[in-house]
N, CA and C atoms as a LAMMPS dump frame, in Angstrom:
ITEM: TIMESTEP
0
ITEM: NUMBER OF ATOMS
609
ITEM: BOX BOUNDS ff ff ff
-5.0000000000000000e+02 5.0000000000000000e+02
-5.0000000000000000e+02 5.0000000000000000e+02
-5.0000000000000000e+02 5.0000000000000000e+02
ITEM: ATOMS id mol type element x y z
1 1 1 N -459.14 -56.139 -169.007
2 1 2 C -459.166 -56.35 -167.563
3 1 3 C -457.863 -57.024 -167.124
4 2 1 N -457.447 -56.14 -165.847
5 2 2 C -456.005 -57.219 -165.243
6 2 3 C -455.948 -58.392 -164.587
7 3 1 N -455.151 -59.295 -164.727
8 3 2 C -455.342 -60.603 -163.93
9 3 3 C -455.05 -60.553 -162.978
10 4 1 N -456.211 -61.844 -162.177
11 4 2 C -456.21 -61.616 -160.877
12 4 3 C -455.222 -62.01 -160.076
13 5 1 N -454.787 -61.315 -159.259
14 5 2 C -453.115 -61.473 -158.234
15 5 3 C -453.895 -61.594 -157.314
16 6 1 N -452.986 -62.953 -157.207
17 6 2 C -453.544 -64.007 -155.671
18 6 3 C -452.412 -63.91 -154.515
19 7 1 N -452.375 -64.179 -153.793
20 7 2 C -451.487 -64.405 -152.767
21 7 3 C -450.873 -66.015 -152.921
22 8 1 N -449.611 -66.045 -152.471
23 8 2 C -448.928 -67.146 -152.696
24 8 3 C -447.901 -66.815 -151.686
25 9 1 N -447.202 -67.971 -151.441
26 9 2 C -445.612 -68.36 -150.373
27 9 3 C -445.182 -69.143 -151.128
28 10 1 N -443.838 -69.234 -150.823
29 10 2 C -442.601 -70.017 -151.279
30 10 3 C -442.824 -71.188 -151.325
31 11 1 N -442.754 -72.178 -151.785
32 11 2 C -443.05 -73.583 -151.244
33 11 3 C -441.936 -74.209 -150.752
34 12 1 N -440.524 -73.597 -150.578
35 12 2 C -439.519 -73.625 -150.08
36 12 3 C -439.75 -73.754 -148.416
37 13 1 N -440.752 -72.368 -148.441
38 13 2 C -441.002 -72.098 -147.395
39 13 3 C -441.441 -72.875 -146.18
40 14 1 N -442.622 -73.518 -146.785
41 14 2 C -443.576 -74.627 -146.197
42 14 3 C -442.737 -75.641 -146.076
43 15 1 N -441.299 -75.95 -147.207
44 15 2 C -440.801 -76.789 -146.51
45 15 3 C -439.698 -76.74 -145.864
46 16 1 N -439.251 -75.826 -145.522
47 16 2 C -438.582 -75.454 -144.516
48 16 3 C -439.496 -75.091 -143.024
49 17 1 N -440.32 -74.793 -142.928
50 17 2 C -440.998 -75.142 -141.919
51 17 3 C -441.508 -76.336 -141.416
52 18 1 N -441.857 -77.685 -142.293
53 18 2 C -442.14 -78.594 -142.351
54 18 3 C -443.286 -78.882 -143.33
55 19 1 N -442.913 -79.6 -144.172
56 19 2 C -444.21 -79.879 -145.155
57 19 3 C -445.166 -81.109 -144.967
58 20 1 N -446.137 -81.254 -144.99
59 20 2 C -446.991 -82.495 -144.344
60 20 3 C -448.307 -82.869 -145.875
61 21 1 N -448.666 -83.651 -145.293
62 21 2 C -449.616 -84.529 -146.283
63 21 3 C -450.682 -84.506 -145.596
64 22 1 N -451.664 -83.985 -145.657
65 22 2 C -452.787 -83.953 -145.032
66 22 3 C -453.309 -83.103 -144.075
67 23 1 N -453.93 -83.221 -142.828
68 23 2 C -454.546 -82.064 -141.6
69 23 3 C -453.147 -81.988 -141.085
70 24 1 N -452.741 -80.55 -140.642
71 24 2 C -451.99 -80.388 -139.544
72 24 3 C -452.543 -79.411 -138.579
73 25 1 N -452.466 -79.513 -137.596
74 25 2 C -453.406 -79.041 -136.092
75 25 3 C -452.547 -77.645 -135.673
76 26 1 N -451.534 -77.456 -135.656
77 26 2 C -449.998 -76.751 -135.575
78 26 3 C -450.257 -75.074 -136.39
79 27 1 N -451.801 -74.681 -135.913
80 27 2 C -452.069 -73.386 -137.163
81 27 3 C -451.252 -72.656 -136.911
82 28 1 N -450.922 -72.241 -135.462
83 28 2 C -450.851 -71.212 -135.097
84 28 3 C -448.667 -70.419 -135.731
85 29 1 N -448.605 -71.643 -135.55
86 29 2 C -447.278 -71.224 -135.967
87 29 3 C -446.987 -71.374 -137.418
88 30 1 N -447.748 -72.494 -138.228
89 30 2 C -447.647 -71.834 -139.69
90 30 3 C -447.85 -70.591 -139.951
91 31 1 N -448.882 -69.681 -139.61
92 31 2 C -450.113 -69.014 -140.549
93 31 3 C -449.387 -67.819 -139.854
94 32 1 N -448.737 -68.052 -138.608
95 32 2 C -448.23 -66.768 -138.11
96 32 3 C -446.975 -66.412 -139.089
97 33 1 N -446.476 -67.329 -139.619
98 33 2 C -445.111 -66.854 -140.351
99 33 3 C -445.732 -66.932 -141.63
100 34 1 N -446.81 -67.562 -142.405
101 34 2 C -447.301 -67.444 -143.869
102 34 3 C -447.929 -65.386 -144.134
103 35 1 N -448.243 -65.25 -142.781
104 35 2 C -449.106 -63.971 -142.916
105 35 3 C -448.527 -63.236 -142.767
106 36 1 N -446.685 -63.414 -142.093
107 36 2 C -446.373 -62.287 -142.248
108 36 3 C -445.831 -61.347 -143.328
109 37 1 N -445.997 -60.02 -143.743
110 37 2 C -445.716 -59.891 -144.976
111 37 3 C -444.64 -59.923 -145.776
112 38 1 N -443.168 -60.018 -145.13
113 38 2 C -442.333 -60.847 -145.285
114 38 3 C -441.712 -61.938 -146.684
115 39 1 N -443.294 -62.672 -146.056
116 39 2 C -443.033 -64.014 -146.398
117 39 3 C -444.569 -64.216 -147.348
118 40 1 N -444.924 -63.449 -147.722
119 40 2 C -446.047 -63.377 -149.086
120 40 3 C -445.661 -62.328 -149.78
121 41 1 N -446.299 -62.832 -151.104
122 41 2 C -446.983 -61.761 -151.825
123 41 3 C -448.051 -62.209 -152.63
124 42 1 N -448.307 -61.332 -153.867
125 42 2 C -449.408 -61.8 -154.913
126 42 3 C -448.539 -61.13 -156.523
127 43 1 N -449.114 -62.342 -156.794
128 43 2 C -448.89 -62.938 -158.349
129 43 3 C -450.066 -62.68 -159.255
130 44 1 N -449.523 -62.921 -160.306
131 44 2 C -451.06 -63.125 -161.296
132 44 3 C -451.224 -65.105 -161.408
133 45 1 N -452.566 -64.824 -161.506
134 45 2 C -453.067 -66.553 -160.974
135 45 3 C -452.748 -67.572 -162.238
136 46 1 N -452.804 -67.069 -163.083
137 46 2 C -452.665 -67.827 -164.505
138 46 3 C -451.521 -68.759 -163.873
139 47 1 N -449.997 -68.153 -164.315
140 47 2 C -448.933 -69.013 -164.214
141 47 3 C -448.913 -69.906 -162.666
142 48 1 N -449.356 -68.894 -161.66
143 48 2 C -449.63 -69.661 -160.238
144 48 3 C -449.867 -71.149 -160.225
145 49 1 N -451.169 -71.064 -161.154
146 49 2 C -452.151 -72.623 -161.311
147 49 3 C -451.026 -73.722 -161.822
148 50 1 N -449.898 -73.479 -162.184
149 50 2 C -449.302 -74.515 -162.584
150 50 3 C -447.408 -74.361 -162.422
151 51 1 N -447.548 -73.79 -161.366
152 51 2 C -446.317 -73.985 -160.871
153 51 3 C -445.875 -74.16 -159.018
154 52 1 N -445.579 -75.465 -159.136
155 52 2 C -445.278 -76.142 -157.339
156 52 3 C -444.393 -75.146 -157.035
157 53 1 N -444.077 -74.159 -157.203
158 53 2 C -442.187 -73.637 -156.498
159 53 3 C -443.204 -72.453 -155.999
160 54 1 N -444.924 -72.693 -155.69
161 54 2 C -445.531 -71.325 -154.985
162 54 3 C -446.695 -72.054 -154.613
163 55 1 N -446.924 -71.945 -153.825
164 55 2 C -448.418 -72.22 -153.122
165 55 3 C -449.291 -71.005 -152.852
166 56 1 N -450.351 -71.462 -153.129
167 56 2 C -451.699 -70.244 -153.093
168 56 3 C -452.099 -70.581 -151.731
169 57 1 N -452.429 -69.528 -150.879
170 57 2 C -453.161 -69.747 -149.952
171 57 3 C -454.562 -69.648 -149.863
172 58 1 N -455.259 -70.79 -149.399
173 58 2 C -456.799 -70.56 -149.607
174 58 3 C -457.424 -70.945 -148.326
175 59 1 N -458.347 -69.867 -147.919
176 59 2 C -459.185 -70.629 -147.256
177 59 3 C -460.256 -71.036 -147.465
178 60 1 N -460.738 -72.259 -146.307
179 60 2 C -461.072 -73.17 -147.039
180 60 3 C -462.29 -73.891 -145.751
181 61 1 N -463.588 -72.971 -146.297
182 61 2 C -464.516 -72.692 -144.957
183 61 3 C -465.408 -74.337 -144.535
184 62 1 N -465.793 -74.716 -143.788
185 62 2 C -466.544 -75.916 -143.731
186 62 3 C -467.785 -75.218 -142.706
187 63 1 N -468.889 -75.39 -143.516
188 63 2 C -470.342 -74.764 -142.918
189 63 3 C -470.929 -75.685 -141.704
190 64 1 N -471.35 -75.273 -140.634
191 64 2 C -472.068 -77.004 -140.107
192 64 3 C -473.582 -75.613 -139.143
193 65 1 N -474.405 -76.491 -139.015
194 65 2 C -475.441 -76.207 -138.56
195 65 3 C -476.098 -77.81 -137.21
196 66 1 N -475.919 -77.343 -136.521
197 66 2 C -476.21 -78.665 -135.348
198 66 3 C -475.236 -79.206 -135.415
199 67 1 N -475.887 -80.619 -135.97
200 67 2 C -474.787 -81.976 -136.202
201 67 3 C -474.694 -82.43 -137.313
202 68 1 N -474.874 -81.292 -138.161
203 68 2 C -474.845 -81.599 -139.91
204 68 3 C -474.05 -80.212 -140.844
205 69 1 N -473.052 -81.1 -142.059
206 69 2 C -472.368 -79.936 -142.372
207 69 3 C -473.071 -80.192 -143.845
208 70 1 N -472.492 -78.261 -144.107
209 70 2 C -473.239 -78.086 -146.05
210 70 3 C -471.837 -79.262 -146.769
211 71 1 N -472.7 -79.883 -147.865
212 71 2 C -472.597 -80.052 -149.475
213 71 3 C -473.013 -79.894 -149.812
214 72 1 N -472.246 -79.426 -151.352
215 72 2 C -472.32 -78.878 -152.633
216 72 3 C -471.948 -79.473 -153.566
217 73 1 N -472.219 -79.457 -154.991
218 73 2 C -471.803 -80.018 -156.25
219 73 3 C -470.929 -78.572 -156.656
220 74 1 N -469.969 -78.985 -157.013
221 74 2 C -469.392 -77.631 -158.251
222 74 3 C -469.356 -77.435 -159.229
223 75 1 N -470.22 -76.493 -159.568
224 75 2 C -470.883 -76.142 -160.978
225 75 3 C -470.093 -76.08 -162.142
226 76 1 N -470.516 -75.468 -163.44
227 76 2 C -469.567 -75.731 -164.701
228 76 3 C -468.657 -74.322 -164.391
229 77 1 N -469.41 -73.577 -163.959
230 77 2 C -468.41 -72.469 -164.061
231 77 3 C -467.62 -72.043 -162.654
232 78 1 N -467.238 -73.143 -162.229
233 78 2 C -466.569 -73.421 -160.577
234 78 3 C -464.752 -72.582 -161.473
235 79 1 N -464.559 -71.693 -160.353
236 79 2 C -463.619 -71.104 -160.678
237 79 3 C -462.177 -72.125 -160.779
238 80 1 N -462.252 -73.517 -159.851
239 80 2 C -461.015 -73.954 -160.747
240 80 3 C -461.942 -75.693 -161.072
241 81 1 N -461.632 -75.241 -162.831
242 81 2 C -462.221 -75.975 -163.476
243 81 3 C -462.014 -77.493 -163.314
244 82 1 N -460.936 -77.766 -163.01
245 82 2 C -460.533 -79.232 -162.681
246 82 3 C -461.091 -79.832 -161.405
247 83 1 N -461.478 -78.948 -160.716
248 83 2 C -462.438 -79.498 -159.387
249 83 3 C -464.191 -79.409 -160.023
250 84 1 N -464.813 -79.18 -161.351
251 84 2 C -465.788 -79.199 -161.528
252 84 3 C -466.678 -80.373 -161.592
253 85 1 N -467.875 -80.128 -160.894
254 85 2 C -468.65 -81.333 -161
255 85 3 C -468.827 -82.606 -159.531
256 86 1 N -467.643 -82.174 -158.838
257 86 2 C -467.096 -82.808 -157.573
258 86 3 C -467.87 -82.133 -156.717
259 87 1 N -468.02 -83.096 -155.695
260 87 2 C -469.064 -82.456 -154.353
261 87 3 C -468.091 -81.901 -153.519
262 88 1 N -468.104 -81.167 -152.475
263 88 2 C -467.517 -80.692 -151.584
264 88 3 C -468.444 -80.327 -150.265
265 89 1 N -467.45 -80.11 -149.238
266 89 2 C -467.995 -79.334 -148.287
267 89 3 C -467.226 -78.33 -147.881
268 90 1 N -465.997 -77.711 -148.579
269 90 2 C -465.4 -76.554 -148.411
270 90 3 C -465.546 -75.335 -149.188
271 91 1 N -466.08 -74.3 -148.623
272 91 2 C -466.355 -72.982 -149.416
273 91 3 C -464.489 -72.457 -149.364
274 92 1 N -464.176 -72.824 -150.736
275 92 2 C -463.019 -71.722 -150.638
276 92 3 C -462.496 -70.905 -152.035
277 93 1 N -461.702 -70.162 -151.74
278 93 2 C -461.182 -69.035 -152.414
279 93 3 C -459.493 -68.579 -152.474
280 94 1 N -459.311 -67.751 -153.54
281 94 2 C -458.074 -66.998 -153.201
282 94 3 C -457.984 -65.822 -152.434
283 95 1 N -457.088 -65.546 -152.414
284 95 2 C -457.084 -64.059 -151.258
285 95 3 C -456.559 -63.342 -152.461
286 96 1 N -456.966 -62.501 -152.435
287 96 2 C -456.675 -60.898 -153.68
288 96 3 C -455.903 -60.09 -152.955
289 97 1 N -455.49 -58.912 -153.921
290 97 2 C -454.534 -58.304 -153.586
291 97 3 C -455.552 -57.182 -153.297
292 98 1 N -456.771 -57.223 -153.883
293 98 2 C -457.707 -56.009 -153.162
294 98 3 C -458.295 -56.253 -151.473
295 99 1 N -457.746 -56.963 -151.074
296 99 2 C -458.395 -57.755 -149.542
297 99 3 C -457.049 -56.978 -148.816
298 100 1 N -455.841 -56.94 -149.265
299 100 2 C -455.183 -56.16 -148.079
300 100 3 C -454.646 -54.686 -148.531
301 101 1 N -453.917 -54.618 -147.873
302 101 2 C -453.468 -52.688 -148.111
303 101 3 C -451.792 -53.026 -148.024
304 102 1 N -451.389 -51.789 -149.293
305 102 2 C -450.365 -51.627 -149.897
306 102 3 C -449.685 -52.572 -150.301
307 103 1 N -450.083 -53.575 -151.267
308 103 2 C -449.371 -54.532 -151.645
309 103 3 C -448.883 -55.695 -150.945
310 104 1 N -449.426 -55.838 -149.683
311 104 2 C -448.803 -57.321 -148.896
312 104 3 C -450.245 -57.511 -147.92
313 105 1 N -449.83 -58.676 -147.527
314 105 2 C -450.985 -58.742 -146.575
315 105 3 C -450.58 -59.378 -145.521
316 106 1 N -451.446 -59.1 -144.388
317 106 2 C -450.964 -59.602 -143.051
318 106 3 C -452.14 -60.234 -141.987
319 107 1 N -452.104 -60.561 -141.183
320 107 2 C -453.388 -61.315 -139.953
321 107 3 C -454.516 -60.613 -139.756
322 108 1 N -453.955 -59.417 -139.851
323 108 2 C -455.397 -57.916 -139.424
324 108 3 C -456.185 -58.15 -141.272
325 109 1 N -455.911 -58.336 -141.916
326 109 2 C -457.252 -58.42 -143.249
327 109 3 C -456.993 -59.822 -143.282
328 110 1 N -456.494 -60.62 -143.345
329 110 2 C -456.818 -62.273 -143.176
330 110 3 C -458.325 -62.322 -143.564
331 111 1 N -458.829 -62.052 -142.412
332 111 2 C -460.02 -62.051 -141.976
333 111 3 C -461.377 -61.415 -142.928
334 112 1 N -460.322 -60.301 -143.713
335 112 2 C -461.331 -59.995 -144.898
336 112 3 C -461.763 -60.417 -145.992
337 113 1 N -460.904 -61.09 -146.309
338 113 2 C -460.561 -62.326 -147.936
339 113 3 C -461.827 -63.691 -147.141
340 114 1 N -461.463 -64.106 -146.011
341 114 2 C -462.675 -64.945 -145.432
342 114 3 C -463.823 -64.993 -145.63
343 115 1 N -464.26 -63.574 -145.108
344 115 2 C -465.633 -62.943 -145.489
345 115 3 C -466.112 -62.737 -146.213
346 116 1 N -464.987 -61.841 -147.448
347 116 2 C -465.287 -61.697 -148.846
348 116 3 C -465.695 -62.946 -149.268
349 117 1 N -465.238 -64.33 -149.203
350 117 2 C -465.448 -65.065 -149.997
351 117 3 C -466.825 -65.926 -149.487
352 118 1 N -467.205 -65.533 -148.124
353 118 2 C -468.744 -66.606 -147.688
354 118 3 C -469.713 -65.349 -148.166
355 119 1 N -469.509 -63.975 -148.263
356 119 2 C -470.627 -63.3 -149.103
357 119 3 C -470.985 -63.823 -149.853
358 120 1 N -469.316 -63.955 -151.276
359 120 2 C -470.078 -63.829 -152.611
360 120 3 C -470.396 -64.946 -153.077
361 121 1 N -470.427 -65.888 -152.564
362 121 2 C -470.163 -67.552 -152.649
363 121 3 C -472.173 -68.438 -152.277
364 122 1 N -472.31 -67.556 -150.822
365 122 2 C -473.4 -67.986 -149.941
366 122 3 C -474.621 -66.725 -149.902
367 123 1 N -475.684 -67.28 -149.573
368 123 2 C -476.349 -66.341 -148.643
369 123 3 C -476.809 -67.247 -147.656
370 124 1 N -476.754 -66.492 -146.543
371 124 2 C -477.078 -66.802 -145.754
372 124 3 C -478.15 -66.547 -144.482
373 125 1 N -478.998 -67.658 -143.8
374 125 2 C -480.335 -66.975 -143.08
375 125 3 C -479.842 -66.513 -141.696
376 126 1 N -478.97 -66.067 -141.402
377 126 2 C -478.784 -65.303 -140.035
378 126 3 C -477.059 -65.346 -139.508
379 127 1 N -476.672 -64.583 -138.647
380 127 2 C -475.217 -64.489 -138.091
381 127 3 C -474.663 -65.726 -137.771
382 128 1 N -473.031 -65.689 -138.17
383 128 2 C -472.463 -67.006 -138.01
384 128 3 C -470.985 -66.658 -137.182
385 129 1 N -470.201 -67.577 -136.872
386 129 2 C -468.998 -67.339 -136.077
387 129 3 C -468.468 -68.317 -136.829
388 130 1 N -466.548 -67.983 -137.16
389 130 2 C -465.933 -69.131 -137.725
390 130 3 C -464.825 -69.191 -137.029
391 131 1 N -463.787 -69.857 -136.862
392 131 2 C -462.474 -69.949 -136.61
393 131 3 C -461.803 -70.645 -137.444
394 132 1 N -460.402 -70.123 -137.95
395 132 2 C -459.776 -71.188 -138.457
396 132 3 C -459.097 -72.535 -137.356
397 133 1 N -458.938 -73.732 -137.844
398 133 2 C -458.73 -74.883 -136.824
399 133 3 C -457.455 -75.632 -137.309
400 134 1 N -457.409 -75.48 -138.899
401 134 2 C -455.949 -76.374 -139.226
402 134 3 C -455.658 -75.847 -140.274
403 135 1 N -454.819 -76.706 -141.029
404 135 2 C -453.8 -76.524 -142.215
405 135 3 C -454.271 -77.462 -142.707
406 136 1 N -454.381 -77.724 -144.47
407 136 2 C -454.665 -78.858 -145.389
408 136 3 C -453.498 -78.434 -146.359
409 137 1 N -453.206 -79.712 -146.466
410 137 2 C -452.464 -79.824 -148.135
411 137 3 C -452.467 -81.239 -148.368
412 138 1 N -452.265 -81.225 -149.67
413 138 2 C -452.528 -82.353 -150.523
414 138 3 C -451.268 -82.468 -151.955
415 139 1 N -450.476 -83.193 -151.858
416 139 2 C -449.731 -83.477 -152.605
417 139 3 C -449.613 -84.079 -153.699
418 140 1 N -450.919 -85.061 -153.939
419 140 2 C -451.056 -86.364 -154.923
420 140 3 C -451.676 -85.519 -155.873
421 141 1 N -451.991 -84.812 -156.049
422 141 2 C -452.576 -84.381 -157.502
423 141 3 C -452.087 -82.428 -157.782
424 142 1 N -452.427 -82.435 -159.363
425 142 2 C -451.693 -81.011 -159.784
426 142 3 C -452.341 -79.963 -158.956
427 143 1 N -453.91 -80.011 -158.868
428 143 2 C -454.085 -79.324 -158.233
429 143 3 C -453.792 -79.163 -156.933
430 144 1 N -453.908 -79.811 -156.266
431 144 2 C -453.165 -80.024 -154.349
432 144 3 C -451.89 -78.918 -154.418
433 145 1 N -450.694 -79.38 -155.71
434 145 2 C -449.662 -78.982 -155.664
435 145 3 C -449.128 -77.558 -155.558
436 146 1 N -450.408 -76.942 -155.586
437 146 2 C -450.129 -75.762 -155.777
438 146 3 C -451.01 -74.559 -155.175
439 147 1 N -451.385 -75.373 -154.289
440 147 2 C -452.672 -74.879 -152.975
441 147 3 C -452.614 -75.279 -151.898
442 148 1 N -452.644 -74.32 -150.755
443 148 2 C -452.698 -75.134 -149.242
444 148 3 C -453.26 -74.024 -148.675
445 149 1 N -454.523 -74.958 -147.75
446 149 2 C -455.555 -74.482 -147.718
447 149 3 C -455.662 -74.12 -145.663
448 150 1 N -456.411 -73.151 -145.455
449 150 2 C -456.737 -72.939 -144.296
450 150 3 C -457.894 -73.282 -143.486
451 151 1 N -458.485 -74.42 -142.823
452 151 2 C -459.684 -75.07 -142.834
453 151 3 C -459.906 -74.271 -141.329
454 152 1 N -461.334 -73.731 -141.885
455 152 2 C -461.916 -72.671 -140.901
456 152 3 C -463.514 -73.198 -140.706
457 153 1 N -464.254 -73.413 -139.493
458 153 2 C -464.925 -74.029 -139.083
459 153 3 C -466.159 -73.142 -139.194
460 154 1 N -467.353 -72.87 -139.833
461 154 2 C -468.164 -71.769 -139.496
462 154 3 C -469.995 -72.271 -139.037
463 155 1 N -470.002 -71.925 -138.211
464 155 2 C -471.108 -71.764 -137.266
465 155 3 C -472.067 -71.441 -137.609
466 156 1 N -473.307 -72.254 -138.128
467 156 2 C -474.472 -71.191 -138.607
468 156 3 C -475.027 -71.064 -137.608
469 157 1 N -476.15 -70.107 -137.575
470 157 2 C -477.549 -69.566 -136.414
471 157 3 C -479.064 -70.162 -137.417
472 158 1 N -478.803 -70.59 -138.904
473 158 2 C -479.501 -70.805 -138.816
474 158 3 C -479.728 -71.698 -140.282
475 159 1 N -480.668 -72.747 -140.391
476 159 2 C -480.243 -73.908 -141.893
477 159 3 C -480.547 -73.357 -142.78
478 160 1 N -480.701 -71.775 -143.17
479 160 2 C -481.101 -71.192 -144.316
480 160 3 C -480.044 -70.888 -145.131
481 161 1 N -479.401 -71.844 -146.421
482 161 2 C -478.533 -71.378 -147.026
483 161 3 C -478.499 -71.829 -148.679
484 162 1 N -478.55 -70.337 -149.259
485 162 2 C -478.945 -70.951 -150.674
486 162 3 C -477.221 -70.179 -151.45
487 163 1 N -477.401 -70.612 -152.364
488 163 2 C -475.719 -70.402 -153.648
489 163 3 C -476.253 -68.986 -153.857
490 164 1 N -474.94 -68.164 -154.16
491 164 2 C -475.031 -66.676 -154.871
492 164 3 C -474.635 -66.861 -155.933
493 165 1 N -474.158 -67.849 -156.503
494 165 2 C -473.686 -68.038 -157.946
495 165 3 C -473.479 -69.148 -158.578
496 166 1 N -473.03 -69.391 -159.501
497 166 2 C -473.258 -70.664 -160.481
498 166 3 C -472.589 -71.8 -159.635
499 167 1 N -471.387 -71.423 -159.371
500 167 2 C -470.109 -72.384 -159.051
501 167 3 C -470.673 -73.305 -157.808
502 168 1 N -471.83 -72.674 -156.583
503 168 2 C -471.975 -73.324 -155.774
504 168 3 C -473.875 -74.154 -155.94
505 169 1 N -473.933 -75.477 -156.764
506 169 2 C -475.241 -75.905 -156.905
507 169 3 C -475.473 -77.17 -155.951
508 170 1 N -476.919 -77.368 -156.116
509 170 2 C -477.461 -78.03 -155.102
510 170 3 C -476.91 -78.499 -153.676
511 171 1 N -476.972 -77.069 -153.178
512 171 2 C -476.265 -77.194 -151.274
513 171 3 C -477.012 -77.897 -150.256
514 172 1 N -476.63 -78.731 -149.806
515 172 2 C -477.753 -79.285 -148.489
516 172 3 C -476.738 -79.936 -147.319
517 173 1 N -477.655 -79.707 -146.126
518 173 2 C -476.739 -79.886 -145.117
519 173 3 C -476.974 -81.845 -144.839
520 174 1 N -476.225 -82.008 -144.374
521 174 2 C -475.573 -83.802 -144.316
522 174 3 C -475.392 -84.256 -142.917
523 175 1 N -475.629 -85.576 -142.506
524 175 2 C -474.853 -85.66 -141.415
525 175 3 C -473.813 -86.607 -142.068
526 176 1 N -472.882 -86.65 -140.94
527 176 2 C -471.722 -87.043 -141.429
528 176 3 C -471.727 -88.377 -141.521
529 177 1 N -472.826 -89.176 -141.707
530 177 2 C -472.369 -90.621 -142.243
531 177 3 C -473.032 -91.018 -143.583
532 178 1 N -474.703 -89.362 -143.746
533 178 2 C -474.381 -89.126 -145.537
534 178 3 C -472.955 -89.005 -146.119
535 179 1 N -472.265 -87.975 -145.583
536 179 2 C -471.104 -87.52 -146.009
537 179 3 C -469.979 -88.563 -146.499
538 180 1 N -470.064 -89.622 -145.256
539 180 2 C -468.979 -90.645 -145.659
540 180 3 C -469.87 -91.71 -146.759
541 181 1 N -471.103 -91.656 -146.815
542 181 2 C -471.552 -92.074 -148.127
543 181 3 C -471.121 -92.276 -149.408
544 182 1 N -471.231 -90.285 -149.44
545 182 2 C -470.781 -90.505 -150.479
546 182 3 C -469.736 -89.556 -150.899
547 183 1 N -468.553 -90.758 -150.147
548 183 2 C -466.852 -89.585 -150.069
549 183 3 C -466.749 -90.326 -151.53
550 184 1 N -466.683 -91.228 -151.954
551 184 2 C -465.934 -91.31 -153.296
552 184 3 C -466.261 -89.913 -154.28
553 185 1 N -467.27 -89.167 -154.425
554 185 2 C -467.764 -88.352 -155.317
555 185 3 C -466.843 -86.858 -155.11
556 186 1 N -466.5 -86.552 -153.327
557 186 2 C -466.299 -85.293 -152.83
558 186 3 C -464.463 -85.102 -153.485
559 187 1 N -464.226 -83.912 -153.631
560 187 2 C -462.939 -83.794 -153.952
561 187 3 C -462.118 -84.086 -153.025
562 188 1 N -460.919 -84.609 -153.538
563 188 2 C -460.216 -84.882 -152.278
564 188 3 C -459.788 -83.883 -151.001
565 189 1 N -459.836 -82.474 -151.768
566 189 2 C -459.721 -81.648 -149.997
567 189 3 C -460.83 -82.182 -148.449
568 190 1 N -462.371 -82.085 -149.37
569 190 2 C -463.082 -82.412 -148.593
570 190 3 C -462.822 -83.817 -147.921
571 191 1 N -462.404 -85.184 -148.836
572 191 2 C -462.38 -86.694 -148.941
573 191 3 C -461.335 -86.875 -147.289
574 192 1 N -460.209 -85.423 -147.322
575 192 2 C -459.49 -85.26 -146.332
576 192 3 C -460.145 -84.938 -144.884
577 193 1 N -460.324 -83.524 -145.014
578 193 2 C -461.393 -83.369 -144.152
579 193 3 C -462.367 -83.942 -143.607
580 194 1 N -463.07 -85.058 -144.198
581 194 2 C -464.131 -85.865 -143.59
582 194 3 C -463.479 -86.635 -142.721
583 195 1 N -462.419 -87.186 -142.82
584 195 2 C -461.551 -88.13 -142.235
585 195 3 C -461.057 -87.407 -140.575
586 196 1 N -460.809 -86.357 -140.762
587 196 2 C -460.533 -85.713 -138.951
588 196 3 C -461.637 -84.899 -138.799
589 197 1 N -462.838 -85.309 -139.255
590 197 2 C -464.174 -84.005 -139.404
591 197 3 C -464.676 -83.623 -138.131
592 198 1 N -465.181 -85.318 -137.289
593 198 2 C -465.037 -84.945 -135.89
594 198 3 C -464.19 -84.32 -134.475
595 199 1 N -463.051 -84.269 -135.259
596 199 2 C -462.115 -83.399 -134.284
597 199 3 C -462.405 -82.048 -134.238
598 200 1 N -462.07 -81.888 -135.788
599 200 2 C -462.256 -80.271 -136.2
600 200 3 C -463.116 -79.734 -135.582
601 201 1 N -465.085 -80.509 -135.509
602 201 2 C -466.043 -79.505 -135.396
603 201 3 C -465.921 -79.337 -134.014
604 202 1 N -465.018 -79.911 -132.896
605 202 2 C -464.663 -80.049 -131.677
606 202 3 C -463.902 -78.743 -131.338
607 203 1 N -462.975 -77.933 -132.697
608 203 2 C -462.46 -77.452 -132.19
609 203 3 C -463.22 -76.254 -131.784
């Protein structure tokens, strides 16, 4: 079997656009120049995972239902192993090279790698709406270094939501002062996210 080719940018790139530590609000003009095809491609993920001179793009979904968002534990077989065992509240993924057409990808399938990944990840009890709202990155650790993530807000219709697979165990929805409970446990993407959580679900 061939390895999986992820999408990645320059990290030149990001910093030549401006590189930041944490939420940036400013989507519209990153993601417009990350998506264009240009300025991506896809790699095989192996060497990806451990080299800063490329960033993976991920998005990086946050579930909420009312006034309460999903956590999760990440299972043993959580696709990146160094986040295993850590709670979260971000469903995310890589973008494949099977999500766009002819070798690059652009804003018009964006949107498919999204989806693809709350299928195979979730099920879910009825129609949802998401938007993406910001930019995450994280610098202090290997993994951060080599991921920057797209934090997309999604809307349930309804609190029915169970795991499609190993990686996502015991899901339950929180309000957010469970959540700040218990941030020491959540990985730091989420540990981030909780911190501007009320803006975001604003947006």
């Amino acid at each position: 079997m061939s390895e999986e080719q992820i999408l990645v940018i320059q990290r030149s790139l990001f910093d030549e656009l401006g590189a930041f530590q944490g939420i940036n609000h400013d989507l519209e003009r990153y993601l417009r120049i990350f998506l264009d095809g240009k300025n991506n491609f896809f790699t095989p993920r192996g060497p990806a995972e451990t080299n800063p001179a490329l960033k993976q793009l991920i998005p990086y979904a946050i579930f909420t239902y009312e006034d309460k968002v999903l956590r999760y534990t990440r299972g043993g077989k959580s696709g990146e192993q160094r986040l295993a065992a850590k709670m979260s509240i971000g469903i995310g993924g890589h973008i494949n090279d099977t999500d766009g057409t002819h070798g690059a990808f652009n804003n018009s399938t964006y949107l498919n790698a999204v989806n693809r990944e709350i299928s195979e990840e979730l099920q879910l009890g009825g129609p949802f709406s998401q938007k993406a709202v910001a930019l995450l990155n994280d610098d202090s650790n290997d993994v951060g270094k080599v991921h920057l993530g797209v934090v997309h807000i999604v809307r349930l219709s309804s609190p029915e939501v169970s795991p499609n697979e190993t990686a996502i165990a015991e899901p339950r929805l929180c309000s957010i002062s469970e959540l700040e409970a218990e941030s020491a446990r959540l990985e730091t993407w989420s540990q981030i996210c909780l911190t501007h959580l009320t803006r975001l679900l604003s947006m």
